[in-house]
C-alpha positions in Angstrom: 35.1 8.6 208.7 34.9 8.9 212.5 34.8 5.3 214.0 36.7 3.4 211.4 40.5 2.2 213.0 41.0 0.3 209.9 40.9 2.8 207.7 42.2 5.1 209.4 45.3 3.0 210.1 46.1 2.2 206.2 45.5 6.4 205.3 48.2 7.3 208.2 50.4 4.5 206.6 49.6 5.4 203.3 50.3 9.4 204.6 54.0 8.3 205.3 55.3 7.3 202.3 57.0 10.3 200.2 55.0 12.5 198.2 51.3 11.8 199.8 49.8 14.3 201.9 46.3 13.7 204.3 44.1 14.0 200.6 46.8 11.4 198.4 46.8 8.9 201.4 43.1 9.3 201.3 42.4 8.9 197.9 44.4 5.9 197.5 43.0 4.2 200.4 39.6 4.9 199.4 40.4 3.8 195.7 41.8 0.5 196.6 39.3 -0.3 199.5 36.0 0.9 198.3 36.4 2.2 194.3 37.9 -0.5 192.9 38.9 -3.5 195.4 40.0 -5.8 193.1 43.5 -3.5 193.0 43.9 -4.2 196.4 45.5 -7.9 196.0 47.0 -7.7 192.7 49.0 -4.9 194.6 49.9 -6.6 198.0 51.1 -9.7 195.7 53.9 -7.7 193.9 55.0 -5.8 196.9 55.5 -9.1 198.8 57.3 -10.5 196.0 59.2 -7.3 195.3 60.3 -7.6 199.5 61.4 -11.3 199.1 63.0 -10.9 195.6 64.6 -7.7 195.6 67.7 -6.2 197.7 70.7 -4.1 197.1 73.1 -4.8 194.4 76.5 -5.6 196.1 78.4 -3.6 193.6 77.0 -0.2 193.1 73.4 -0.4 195.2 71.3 -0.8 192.6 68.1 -2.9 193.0 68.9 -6.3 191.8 67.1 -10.0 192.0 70.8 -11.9 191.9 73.9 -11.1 193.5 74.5 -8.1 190.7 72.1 -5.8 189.0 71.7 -5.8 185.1 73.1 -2.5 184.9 76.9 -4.2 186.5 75.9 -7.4 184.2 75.6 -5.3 180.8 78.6 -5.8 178.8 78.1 -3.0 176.6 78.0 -0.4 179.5 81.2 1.6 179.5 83.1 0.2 182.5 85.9 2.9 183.1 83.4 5.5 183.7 81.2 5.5 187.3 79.2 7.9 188.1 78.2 8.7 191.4 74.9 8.9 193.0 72.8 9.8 196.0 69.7 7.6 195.5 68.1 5.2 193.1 65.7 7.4 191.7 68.9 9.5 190.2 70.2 6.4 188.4 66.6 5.9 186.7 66.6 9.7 186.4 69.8 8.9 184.3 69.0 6.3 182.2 65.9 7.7 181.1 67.8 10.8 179.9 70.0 8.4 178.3 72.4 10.9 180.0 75.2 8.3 181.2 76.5 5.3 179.1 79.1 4.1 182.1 78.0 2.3 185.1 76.9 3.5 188.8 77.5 3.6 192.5 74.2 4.5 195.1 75.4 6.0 198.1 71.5 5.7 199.8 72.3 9.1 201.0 74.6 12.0 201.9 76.8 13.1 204.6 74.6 14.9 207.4 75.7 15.6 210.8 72.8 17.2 211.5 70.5 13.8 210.7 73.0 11.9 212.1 74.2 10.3 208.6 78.2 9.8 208.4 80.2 7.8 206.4 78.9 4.4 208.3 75.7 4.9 206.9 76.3 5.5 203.1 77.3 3.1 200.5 81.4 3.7 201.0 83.0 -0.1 202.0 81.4 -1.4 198.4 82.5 1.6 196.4 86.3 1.7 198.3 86.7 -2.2 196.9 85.4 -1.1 193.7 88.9 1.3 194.0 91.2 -0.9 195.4 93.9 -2.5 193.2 92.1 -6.3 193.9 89.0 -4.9 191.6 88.5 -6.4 188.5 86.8 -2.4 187.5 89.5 -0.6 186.1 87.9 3.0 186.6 89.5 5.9 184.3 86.8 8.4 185.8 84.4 9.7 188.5 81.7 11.5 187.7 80.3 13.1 191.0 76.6 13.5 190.4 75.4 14.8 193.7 72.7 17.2 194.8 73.9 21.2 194.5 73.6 21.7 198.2 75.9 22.0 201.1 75.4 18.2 201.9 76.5 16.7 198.6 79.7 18.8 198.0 80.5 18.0 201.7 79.8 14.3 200.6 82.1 14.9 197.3 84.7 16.3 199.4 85.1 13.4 201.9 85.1 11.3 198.8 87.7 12.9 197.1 89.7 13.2 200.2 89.2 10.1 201.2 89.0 7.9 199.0 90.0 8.9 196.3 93.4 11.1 197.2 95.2 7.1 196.7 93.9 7.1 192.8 95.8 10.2 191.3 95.4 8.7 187.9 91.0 8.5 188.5 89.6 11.7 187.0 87.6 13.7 188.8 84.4 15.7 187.6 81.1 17.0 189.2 78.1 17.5 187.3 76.2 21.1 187.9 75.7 23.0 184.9 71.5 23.5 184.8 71.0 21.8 187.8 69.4 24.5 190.2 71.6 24.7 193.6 69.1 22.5 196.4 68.2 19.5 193.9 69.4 16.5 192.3 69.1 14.6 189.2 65.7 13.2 190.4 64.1 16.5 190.0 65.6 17.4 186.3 64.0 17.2 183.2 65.9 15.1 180.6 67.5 17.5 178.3 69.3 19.7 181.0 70.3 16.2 182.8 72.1 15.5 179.7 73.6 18.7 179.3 74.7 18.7 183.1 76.5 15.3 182.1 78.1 16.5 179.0 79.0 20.0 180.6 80.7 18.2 183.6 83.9 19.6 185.0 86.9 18.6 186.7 86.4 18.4 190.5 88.9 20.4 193.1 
């Protein structure tokens, strides 16, 4: 569609979020625009009001509308158990596997040298209160459910060694058992996301 800025500005837009290639981004832009237009505002609507509405949990990271998510909120969530994340999509990875029962902490990303990504840029100050003895958490256990790559056990070791090496009495495990080395939780089916949970082991 030589010619047309427009819409060639919303496919290379649409082209940059994750997952759409050059054919996605045009599909979707061609849906929305031309197929069936009447998408189109419905659409804009809830992302605006998802923007203006929705930010980070200040516990664990979380998406929430108030100051804590619903997942912090839920009494019946078992509170001495936090499990350790990269992302959100590996906490909604969890829940759907009904893998987890405890409650959650979203680093927004791993250690990375290489990308430029130290311990400034993850989620660390929020989870180090969440350890101090001023917290009203009282955390029994760990569970350190990072990607099987170099990155996350880098990430688990700086965690253990740093902030965690002060909470002898915290136990310590790392999921791993059916996850393939290179992924995360995000990319597991259900059943061997519950079995990596339930075939956790103690982390050195």
């Amino acid at each position: 569609m030589t010619g047309l800025h427009a819409f060639e500005n919303a496919r290379q837009l649409l082209k940059q979020l994750p997952g759409l290639g050059y054919r996605s981004a045009e599909r979707i832009a061609l849906h929305l625009l031309v197929e069936n237009p009447e998408r189109l505002q419905p659409l804009l609507e809830a992302l605006r009001d998802a923007a203006e509405q929705l930010h980070r949990c200040e516990r664990c990271g979380n998406l929430a509308e108030s100051t804590l998510c619903k997942l912090c909120t839920d009494p019946h969530r078992n509170g001495h158990r936090l499990c350790i994340i990269e992302q959100i999509p590996d906490l909604l990875a969890l829940e759907r596997a009904n893998a987890h029962d405890g409650c959650y902490h979203v680093l927004h990303g791993k250690l990375s040298p290489i990308r430029g990504i130290g311990p400034e840029q993850l989620n660390l100050a929020s989870l180090e209160k969440r350890l101090s003895p001023n917290s009203s958490e009282n955390i029994e256990e760990i569970i350190l459910a990072l990607s099987n790559d170099i990155e996350g056990e880098a990430t688990c070791h700086y965690i253990q060694g740093t902030l965690l090496a002060a909470h002898p009495a915290i136990h310590i495990t790392r999921i791993g058992f059916g996850i393939p080395s290179g992924t995360g939780p995000t990319y597991v089916d259900p059943t061997t996301l519950k079995n990596a949970i339930a075939a956790r082991r103690q982390y050195q």
